[in-house]
Every structure is written in structure tokens, then in C-alpha cells.
C-alpha positions in Angstrom: 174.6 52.9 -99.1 173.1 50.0 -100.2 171.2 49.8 -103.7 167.3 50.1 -104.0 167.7 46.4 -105.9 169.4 44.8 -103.0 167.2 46.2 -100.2 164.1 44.7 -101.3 162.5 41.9 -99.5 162.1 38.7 -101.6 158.3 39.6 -100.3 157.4 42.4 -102.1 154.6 43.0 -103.7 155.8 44.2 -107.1 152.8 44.6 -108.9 148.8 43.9 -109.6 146.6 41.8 -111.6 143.2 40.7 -111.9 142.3 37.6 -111.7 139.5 35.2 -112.0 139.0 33.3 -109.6 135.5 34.1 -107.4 137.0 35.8 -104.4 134.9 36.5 -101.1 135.6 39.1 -98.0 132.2 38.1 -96.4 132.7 34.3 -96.6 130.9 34.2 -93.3 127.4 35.4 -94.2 127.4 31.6 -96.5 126.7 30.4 -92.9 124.0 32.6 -92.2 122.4 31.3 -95.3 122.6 28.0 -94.8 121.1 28.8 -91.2 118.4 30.4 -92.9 117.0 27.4 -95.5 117.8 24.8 -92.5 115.3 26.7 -89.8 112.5 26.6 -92.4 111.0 30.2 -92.5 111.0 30.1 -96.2 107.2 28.7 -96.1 106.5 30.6 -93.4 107.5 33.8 -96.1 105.8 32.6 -98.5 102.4 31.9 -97.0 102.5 35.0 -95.5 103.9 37.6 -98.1 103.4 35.0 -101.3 100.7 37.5 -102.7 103.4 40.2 -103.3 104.4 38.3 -106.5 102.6 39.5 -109.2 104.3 38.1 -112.2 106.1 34.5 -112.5 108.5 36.4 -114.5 110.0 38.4 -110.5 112.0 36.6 -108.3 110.8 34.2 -105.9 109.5 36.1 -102.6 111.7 33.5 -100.7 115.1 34.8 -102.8 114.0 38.8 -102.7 113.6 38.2 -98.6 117.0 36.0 -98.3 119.0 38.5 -100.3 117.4 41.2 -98.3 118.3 40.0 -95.1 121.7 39.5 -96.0 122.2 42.7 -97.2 120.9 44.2 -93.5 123.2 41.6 -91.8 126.0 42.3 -93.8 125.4 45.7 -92.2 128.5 47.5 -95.1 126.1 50.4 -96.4 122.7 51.3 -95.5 121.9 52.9 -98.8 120.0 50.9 -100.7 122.0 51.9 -103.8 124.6 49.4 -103.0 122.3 46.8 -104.4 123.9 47.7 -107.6 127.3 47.3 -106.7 126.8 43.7 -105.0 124.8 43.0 -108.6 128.0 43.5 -110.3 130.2 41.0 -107.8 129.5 37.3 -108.6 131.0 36.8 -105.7 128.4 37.5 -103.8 125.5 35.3 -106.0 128.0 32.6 -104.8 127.4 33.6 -100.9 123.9 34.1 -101.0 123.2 31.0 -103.5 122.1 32.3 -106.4 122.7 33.5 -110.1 124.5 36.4 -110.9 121.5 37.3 -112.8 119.3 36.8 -109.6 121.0 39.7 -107.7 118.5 42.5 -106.7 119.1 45.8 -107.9 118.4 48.5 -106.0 115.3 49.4 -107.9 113.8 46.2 -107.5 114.0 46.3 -104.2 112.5 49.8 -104.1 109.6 48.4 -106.1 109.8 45.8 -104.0 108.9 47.6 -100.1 106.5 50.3 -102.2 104.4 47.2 -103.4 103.5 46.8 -99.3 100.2 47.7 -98.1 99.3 48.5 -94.5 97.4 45.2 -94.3 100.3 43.2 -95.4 103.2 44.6 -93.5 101.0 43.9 -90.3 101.6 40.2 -91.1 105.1 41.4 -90.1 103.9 41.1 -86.6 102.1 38.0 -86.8 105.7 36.5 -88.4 107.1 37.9 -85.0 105.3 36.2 -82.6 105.7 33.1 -85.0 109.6 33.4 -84.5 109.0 34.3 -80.5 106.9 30.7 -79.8 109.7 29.1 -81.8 112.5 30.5 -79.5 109.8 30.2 -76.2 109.4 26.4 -76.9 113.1 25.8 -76.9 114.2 27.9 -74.2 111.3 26.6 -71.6 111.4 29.1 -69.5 109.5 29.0 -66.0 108.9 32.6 -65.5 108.5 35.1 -68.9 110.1 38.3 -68.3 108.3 41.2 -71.3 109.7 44.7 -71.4 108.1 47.3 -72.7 110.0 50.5 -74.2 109.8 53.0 -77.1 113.0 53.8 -79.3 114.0 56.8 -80.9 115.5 56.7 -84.1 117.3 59.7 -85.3 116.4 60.7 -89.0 117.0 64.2 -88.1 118.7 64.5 -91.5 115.4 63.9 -93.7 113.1 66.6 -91.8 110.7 65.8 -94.5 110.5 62.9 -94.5 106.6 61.4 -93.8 106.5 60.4 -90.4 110.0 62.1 -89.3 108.6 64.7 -86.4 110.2 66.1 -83.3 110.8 63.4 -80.8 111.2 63.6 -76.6 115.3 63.4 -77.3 115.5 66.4 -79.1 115.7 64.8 -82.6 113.5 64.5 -85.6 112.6 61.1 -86.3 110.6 57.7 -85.4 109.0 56.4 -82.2 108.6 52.8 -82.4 107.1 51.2 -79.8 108.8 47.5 -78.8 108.3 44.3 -77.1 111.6 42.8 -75.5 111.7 38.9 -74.3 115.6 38.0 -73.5 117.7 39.2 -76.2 114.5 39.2 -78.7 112.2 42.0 -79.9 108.9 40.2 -80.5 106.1 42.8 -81.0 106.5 46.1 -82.0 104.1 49.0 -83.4 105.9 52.0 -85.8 105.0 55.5 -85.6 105.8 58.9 -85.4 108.4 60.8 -83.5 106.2 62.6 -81.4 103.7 59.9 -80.4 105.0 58.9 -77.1 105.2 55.6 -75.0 101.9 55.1 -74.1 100.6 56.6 -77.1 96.5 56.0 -77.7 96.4 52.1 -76.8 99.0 50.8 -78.5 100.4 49.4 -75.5 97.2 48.2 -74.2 97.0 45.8 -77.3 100.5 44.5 -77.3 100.6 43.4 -73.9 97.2 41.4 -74.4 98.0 40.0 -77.5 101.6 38.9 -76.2 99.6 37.0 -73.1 97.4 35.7 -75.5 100.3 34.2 -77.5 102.5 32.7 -74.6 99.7 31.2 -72.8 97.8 29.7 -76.0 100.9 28.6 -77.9 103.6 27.4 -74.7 101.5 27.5 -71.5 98.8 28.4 -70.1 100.4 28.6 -66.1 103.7 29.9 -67.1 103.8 33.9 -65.0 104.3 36.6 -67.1 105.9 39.6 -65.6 106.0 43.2 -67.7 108.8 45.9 -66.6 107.8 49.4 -68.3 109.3 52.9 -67.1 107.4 55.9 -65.9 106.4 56.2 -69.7 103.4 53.9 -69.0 102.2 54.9 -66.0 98.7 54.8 -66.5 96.3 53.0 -64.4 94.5 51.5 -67.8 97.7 49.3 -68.6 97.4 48.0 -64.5 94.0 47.3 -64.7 95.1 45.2 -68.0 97.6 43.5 -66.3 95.2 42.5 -63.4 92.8 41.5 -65.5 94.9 39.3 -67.5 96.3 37.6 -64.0 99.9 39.2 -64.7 102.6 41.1 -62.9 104.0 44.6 -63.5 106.6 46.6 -62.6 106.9 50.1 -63.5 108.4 53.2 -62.7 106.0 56.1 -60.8 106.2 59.9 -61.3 107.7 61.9 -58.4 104.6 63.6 -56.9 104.6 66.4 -54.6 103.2 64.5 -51.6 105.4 61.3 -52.5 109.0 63.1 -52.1 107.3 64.6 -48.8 106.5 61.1 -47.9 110.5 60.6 -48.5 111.6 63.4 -46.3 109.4 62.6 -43.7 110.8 59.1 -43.4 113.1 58.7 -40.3 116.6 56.9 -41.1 115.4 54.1 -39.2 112.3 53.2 -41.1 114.6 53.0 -44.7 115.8 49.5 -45.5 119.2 48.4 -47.2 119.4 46.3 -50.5 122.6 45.3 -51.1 123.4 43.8 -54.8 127.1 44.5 -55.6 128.9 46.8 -56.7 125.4 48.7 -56.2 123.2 49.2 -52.7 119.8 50.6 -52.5 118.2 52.3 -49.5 113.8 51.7 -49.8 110.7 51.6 -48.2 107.5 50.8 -49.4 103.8 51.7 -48.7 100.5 52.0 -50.3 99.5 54.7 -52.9 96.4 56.0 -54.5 96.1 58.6 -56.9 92.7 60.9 -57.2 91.5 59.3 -60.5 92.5 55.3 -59.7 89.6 53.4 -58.8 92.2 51.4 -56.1 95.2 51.8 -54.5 98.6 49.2 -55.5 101.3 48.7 -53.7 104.5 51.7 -54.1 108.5 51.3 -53.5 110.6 54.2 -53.1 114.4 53.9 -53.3 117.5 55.5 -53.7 120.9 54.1 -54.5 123.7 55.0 -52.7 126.4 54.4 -55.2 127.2 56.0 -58.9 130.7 53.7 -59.7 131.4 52.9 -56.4 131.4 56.6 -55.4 128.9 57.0 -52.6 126.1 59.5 -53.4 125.2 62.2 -50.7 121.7 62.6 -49.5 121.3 66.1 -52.4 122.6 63.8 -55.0 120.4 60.5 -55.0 118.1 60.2 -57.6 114.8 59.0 -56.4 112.7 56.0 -58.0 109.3 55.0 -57.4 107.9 51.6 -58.5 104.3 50.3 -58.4 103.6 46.9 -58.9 100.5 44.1 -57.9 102.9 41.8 -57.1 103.2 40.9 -53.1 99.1 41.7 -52.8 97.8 38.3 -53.1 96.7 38.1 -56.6 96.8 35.1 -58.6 99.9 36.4 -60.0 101.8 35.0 -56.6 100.2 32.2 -56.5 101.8 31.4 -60.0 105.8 32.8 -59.0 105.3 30.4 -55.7 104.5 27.5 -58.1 107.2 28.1 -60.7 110.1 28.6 -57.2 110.2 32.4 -58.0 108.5 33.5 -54.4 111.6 35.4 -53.9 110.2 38.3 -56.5 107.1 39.1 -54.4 110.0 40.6 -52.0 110.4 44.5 -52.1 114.3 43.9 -52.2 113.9 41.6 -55.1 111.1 44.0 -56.8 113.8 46.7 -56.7 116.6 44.4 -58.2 113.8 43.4 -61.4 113.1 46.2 -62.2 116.8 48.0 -62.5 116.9 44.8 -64.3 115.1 46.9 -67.5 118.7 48.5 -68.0 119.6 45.0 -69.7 116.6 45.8 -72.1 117.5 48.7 -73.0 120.8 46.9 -73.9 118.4 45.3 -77.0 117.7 48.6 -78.4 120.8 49.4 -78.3 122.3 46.4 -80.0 119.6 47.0 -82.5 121.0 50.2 -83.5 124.5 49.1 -83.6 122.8 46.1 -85.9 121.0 48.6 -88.6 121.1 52.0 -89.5 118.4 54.4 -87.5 118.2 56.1 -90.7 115.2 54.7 -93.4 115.4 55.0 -96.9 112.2 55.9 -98.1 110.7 58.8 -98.3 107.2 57.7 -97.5 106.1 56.0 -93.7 104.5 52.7 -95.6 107.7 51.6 -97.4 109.8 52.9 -94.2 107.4 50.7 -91.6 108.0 47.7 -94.0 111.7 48.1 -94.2 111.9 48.8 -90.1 109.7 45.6 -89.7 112.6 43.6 -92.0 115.4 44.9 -89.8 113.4 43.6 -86.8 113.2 40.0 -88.4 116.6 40.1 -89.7 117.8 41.2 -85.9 115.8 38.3 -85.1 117.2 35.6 -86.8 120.6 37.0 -86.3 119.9 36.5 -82.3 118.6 33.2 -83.0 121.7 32.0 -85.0 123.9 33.6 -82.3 122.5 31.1 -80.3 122.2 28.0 -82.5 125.3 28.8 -84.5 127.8 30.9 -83.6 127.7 31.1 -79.3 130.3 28.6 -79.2 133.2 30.8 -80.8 131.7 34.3 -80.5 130.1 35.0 -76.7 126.2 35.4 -77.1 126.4 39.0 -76.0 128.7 40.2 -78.7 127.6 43.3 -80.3 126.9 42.8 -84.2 129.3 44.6 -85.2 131.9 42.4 -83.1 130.3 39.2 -84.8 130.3 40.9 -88.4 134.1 41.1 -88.2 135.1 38.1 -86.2 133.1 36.1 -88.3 131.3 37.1 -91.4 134.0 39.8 -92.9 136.2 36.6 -93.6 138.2 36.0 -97.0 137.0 32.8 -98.9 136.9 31.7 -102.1 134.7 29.6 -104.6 135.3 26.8 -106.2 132.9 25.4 -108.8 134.5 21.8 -109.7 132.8 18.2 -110.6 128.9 19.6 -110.2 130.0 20.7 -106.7 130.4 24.4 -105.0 132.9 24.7 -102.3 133.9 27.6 -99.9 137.6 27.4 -99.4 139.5 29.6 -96.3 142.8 29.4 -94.8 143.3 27.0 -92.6 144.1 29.7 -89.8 140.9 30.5 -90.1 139.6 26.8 -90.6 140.9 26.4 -87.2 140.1 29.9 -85.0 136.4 29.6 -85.6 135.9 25.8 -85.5 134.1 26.0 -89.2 133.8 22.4 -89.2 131.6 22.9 -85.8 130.1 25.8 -87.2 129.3 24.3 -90.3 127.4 21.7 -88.7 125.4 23.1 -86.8 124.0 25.4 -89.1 122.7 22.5 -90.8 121.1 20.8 -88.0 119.6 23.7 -86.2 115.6 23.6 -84.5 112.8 24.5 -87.4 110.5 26.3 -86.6 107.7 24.0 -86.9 104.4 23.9 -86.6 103.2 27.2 -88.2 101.0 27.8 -84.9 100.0 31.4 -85.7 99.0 31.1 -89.3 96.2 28.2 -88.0 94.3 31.0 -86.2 90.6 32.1 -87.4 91.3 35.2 -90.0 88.8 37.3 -88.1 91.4 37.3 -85.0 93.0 41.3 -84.9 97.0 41.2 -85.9 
């Protein structure tokens, strides 16, 4: 039996010190940062949430926001108490370029979201639709796709919590109403849990001033197409769209007389859609109901599949879709133009709007991005800090794009890109009036920092400040 002595590994680690030298594990949120000073939204803070600062004596508005957004991304606790354990890590004042003694406490930014009114965390919105002309300008897209949705967000643990009510998922929490464009939530309206999808005319409003934005600040002949479920089937958000010269899409309820319309319908007078691995059977007519002043044009379908596993005729769940496209509105004449006649199909119509499943995939990635739960116990300081996590998702998509889609693929969840690349070890080296970030050179290597590194230096600015030039008397 050999000795303990001569059984150890020359390799062991025989005991523990402290040393030090500033030592990082989230060396890849530096990159983030430097994104965020490059991009120039730091004006674009301060002109609109400037007035916040009371005293000289506070930190800038521009370092409370950066550290703030950080702390979402870094996405390690979603108590805001662990503001006081980053203060004590100089570490971390390295990473997000500051003093030690600049590092928030989680009082501060208590005091912070309590000092927003209701005016002021509106401007949240307008700083939205700032960010979603930047992205629209550099993607150029011929045809804009909007999807319109409501998320629940459990809080089902603070029942008394102001705002925190029963919701249509069985929970106890919010109801936010959102905007999708892409990968991007661009509008979005926070409520109460039991203040459903179409709620009042919340909807209504987005949807005009979204078409207001894309056609005053990109273009003016670009079509606009909204996909919304059965949740905003209301005649009032058609007549919008109509008005407005733009196309819908969105899911029916199952009427008595329209499933009889189904069953009536001989096998022959169904047609096939076929867009693998899934197949739809349809038809489509012309419906009416008692209080619309006008009848629009109605698909029915069912698909034949669930994972490749043909359904039987009990076991296929029935859709219905109403939409103006295909009746000769100007609508058409504006997806001819832009070489997107193929959506005025029925066959295509089906395809779009099972295309709202990739939305959903936002809302999703939102959740896995920041905590459902809020921290405050009143709905003003809780609407301000929701409206931060929706900037901070944001600018996260945005650096996904301009950043980081060359290593890490664009549809990553966050929480694959917070440990491929931000949870990283680094460490900081003050030396001849200089800072430097050093890593391995494994990881040098793996995530092309060099390349990285680059382009968060050079990426688009969001420039002009198109929004914040419009009349004051304009609604948010």
C-alpha cells in the first residue's frame, strides 16, 4: 500500500489564499459595455430621464441606467439586494467602468425606480420606438411583420402585491400587453393580471401609433401586416386596420354555425397545404357576424399532423382566421409592389399566421432573459422596472446582432449566451495609465475576442434622435 505522500499528484491543490489581484467571472459583460457607450443611447437617457437627478451630488442618470442594465443582463439574482454584494467586489466597478465608490447599492436603486412618475416612465415607450426605427433603418425590410400578444407573468408568490390579480393561466400576477417586430419587443402597455388582451383600447392605440412610427420615420409605402390570436377579435381593431391601409391576420372564435359550416363541407371542397413536416386541410368563405357593419374574408383549417403522427378527423383542432387581405384593398396593392403577392393566397394566409408561434418564441426568451417576478411592492416602481427589462432585452437583441452573432447563433437563448460568453474568467490589470482585460488564450481564441472586440467598438449609433423632435402635445 502505497503512502498518502507518494500518491499525490504533483497537481494538487494543497491549500488557499487570497490574493489581490482584481479577478472577474463575468469578463464578458466588459463587452456589453463597451457596446453600450459606442451605440450612443447615453444622450438619448439623458434627454429623456435627465430630470430624475435632483442633486449634483447622485450619480449621473447615464451610470445609474448602465449599472442597471448590466445587473438585468448579468441575469445572477433577481433580488435587488445583490446590489450590495456587487458594491463590495471591485471587480465588478472594473467591468462596468466605474469607481468602486460608484457602485449602486441596492437602496439607491430602490430610491431610484420609486422616484418615477407615471408621466416619466411613459417616456419608456417613446425610448422604444426610438430603439425600433434604429433597428428598422438598418434591417430595410420590404414587408413589416407586428405581432400582437399579451404575457403573463407569474408573481403568484406576492398575492399582495398592487397590481398582482388573478390572470386567464390560473396565476396571480401581471398582464402586459406587447408589440413583437423580429426578435424585438417595441411597444408595450403594463397592467394588471386580469385585464385581458384586448383590454379597453389599449390595443387600438398601439397599433396606430406603431403605423404612425414606421411610416413617418422609415417609409411611408412599406406594408404593414399585424398577426393577433382570437384574443383581439373585435371588429374595432379591423376597422383600425382598414382604416390605416394595413393587413391583419387573426384568429376567429368557433361559432356554432361556423363548425356546422365545417361539417357540412364535402371532402372534396377542402384544400391541402402542405409545408413540411406539417400539412393543413382549409377552405375559405365569407363571414359576417350580427353586430359588424361588413363582412371580411374567413379561413378554416385543420392540420393533419401533431409530430408527424396523423390526427383523425375527432382529434383536429380547428382554426379560423379572418383577414382583409385578398379583398382588393390598398393593402394588396402595396404586398404586389414590395414582390409579396404570394401572401394574398389562402395557403400562404394559413402559413403567416402559424407563423405567430415564432412570436411567441420572444416572450418566451424574455422570460428566460429576466425574472417574471418584480421587486416592488407597488405597480409604479414595478411598471418602471418591467419597462427597464424591456430595454435591456432590447439592446441585448441588438448586440446579439452587431456583436456577438458571429460566435453565438442569433437564436441562442440568453441564458445560452450568458454562459458561453459573459460568465468568462478575466482579470484586470491597471498598468502605465492603462486598463486591460486579460483571458486565457483558450478563450482568446474560442470566441474570436479580437473580432468581438472590434466590433463592439464600431457598431451603428443610433442617430438622429427622430422621436424626441416630435411636437410635445403628440400622445406617448
Amino acid at each position: 500500500m502505497q503512502s498518502t505522500k507518494e500518491s499525490k499528484s504533483p497537481y494538487t491543490i494543497t491549500k488557499i489564499e487570497v490574493t489581490p489581484d482584481s479577478l472577474t467571472g463575468r469578463a464578458g459583460l466588459n463587452l456589453f459595455v463597451r457596446y453600450l457607450d459606442n451605440i450612443c443611447i447615453n444622450p438619448l437617457l439623458q434627454q429623456l430621464f435627465g430630470r430624475l437627478r435632483k442633486s449634483r451630488k447622485g450619480l449621473p442618470i447615464i451610470e445609474l441606467f448602465k449599472q442597471i442594465f448590466v445587473f438585468i443582463l448579468d441575469g445572477t439574482s433577481r433580488h435587488l439586494s445583490y446590489f450590495d454584494a456587487l458594491k463590495k467586489d471591485p471587480s465588478h466597478a472594473g467591468i462596468v467602468e466605474c469607481s468602486p465608490q460608484q457602485l449602486l447599492s441596492s437602496h439607491a436603486v430602490k430610491r431610484f425606480f420609486k422616484a418615477f412618475s407615471l408621466p416619466v416612465i411613459h417616456f419608456f415607450r417613446k425610448l422604444l420606438r426610438e430603439l425600433f426605427v434604429w433597428r428598422l433603418r438598418l434591417a430595410e425590410p420590404d414587408l413589416v411583420t407586428l405581432s400582437l400578444d399579451s404575457m403573463v407573468m407569474n408573481n403568484d408568490e406576492a398575492a399582495k402585491r398592487h397590481g398582482v390579480t388573478p390572470t386567464y393561466k390560473k396565476v396571480k400576477g401581471f398582464q402586459p400587453l406587447q408589440l413583437v417586430w423580429q426578435r424585438y419587443i417595441i411597444d408595450a402597455v403594463f397592467r394588471r393580471g386580469e385585464r385581458h388582451c384586448n383590454y379597453g383600447n389599449d390595443a387600438v392605440k398601439m397599433i396606430r401609433k406603431a403605423v404612425d412610427t414606421i411610416r413617418t420615420h422609415y417609409r411611408a409605402d412599406v406594408p404593414i401586416v399585424v398577426r393577433m390570436d382570437s384574443g383581439f377579435f373585435d371588429e374595432a381593431i379591423f376597422l383600425l386596420c382598414e382604416e390605416l391601409d394595413i393587413g391583419y391576420a387573426c384568429g376567429g372564435r368557433l361559432y356554432d354555425a361556423i363548425r356546422d359550416r365545417a361539417q357540412e363541407r364535402p371532402e372534396d371542397g377542402w384544400k391541402i397545404f402542405d409545408r413540411k413536416p406539417q400539412q393543413w386541410r382549409y377552405f375559405e368563405f365569407e363571414d359576417q357576424r350580427e353586430a359588424w357593419s361588413r363582412s371580411r374574408r374567413t379561413i378554416f383549417c385543420q392540420p393533419l399532423y401533431e409530430d408527424r403522427q396523423r390526427l383523425l378527423k375527432f382529434a383536429r383542432p380547428d382554426t379560423v382566421v379572418y383577414t382583409n387581405l385578398g379583398q382588393e384593398h390598398r393593402i394588396d396593392d402595396l404586398l404586389r409592389s414590395a414582390g409579396h403577392a404570394d401572401m394574398l393566397d389562402a395557403a400562404a394566409l394559413i402559413g403567416f399566421y402559424h407563423g405567430r408561434g415564432a412570436d411567441e418564441l420572444v416572450h418566451r426568451d424574455l422570460k428566460d432573459f429576466a425574472s417574471e417576478q418584480l421587486p416592488f411592492l407597488r405597480f409604479g416602481p414595478n411598471m418602471a422596472y418591467y419597462f427597464t427589462i424591456l430595454v435591456t432585452f432590447f439592446l441585448f437583441g441588438a448586440f446579439k446582432e452587431d456583436v456577438s452573432g458571429e460566435v453565438i447563433p442569433l437564436e441562442s437563448y440568453p441564458t445560452t449566451v450568458r454562459r458561453r460568453l459573459f460568465d468568462q474568467a478575466g482579470k484586470i490589470v491597471r498598468h502605465a495609465g492603462e486598463v486591460t482585460l486579460k483571458v486565457t488564450q483558450a478563450l482568446w481564441d474560442q470566441l474570436k475576442l479580437a473580432v468581438l472586440w472590434r466590433k463592439a467598438h464600431m457598431p451603428p449609433q443610433i442617430s438622429p434622435l427622430v422621436l424626441l423632435l416630435e411636437p410635445k402635445n403628440r400622445s406617448v
